[in-house]
N, C-alpha and C positions, 0 to 999 in steps of 0.2 A: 376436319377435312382439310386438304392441304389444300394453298390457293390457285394453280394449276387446276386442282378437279374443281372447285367453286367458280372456276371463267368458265367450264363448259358448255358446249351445248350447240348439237348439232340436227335438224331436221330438216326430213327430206320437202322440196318444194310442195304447196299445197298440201300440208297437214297441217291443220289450225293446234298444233300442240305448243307449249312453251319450250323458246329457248328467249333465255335471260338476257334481257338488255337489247335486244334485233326485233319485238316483234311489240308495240304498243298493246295490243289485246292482252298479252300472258298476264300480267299483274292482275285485272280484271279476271280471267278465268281461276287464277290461284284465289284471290282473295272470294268468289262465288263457292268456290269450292270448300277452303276454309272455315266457311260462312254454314257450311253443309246444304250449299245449295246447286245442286245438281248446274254446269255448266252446258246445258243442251243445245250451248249456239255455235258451241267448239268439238271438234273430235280428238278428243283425248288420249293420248299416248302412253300406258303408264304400263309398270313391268310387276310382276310378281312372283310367286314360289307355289309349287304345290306341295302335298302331302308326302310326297318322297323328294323333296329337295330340288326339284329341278325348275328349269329358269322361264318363264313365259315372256310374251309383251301383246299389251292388249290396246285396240282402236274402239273407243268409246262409242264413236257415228252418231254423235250429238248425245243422243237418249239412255245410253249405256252406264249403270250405273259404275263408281266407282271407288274401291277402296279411301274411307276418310284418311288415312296415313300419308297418300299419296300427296295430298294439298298440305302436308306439316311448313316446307321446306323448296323452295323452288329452288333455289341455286343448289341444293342439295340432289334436288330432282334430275336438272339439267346437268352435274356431274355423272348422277347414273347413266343417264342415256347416252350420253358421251361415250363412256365408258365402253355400254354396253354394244353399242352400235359401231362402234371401229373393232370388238373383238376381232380375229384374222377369220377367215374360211375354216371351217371346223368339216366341212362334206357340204353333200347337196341336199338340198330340201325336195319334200314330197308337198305339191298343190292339192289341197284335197276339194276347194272349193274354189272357182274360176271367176274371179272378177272380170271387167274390161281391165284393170291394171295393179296386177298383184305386187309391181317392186318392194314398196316397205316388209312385206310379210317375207316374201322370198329371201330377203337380204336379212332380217334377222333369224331364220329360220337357218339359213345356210352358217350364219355363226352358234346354232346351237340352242336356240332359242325356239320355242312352242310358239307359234303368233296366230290369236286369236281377235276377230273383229265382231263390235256388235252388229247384230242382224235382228233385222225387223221386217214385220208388214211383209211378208212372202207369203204366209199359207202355212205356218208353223211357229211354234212357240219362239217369242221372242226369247233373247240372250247372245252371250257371246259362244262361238263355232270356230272350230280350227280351221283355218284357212291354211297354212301351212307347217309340215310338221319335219324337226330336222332329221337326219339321221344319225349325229351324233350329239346326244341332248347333252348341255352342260348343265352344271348341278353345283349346286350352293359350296359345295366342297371343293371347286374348281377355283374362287373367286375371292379375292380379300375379305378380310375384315370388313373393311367398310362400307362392302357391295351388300355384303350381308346385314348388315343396321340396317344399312336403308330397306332391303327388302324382307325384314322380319315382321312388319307389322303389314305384309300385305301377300302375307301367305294364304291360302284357299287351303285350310285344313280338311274340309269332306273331298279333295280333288285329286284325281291322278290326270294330268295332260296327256300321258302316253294311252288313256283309253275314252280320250274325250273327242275321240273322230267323227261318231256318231252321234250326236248328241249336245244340249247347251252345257256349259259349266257350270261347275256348283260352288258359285260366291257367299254362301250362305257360313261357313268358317270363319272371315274375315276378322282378327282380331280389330275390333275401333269401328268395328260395322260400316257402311258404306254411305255415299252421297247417291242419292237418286231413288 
């Protein structure tokens, strides 16, 4: 990885996710997670693939499990989301589920990105739910090399995002099986 993508790392205010070297917790939640120990005191940022190749990003909300791939590599991490999160405007996203403050999902969702949050304790099966969905989905064929390493081992192989509106996803594919 080149060292330009290894400085990255961009998040938005009040998301306990890791960015490298700015937040004294990250080490702690990578090394918990590493550890295969579910990080349930942070909400978790991480990005994945479905079964047709296209791009997610997922908000853990403490209890949410999560891909073991995703703790391999933090500086590795914090390049993707760099990456992925200054992609340009690709269209407008569709809200399918109304927080008080949907920004993070809206903004990757607008670059092409599926963004799902975990959800709990409402009156329905927990999991993660699409919260917003893009209208122009980008897709692993879009993206370098090296966007694709990073997110080959955190593919959701039983999963299509484009029919997960309804419904939790199905992390149950996960090559390296999951924390939580």
């Amino acid at each position: 990885m080149r060292e330009h993508e290894l400085n990255a790392g961009t998040v938005t205010e009040g998301m306990a996710v890791a960015k490298h070297g700015k937040r004294q917790g990250d080490e702690a939640i990578w090394a918990a997670g590493a550890a295969g120990v579910r990080p349930d005191w942070a909400d978790v940022m991480w990005f994945g693939a479905d079964a047709h190749g296209r791009v997610g990003m997922f908000t853990s909300a403490g209890p949410g499990p999560i891909p073991r791939a995703v703790f391999r590599d933090l500086a590795a991490y914090n390049a993707l989301d760099r990456f992925l999160r200054e992609l340009p405007t690709a269209g407008k996203a569709e809200v399918l589920i109304r927080y008080k403050w949907t920004g993070d999902w809206v903004r990757v969702a607008e670059r092409g990105l599926f963004a799902f949050n975990y959800d709990y304790d409402r009156g329905r099966p927990n999991g993660y739910r699409l919260v917003a969905r893009p209208a122009v989905p980008l897709s692993l064929g879009q993206l370098p090399g090296w966007v694709n390493a990073e997110l080959s081992e955190a593919v959701l192989h039983g999963e299509s995002f484009a029919e997960a509106a309804d419904r939790v996803a199905d992390l149950s594919g996960v090559p390296g099986g999951l924390v939580g």
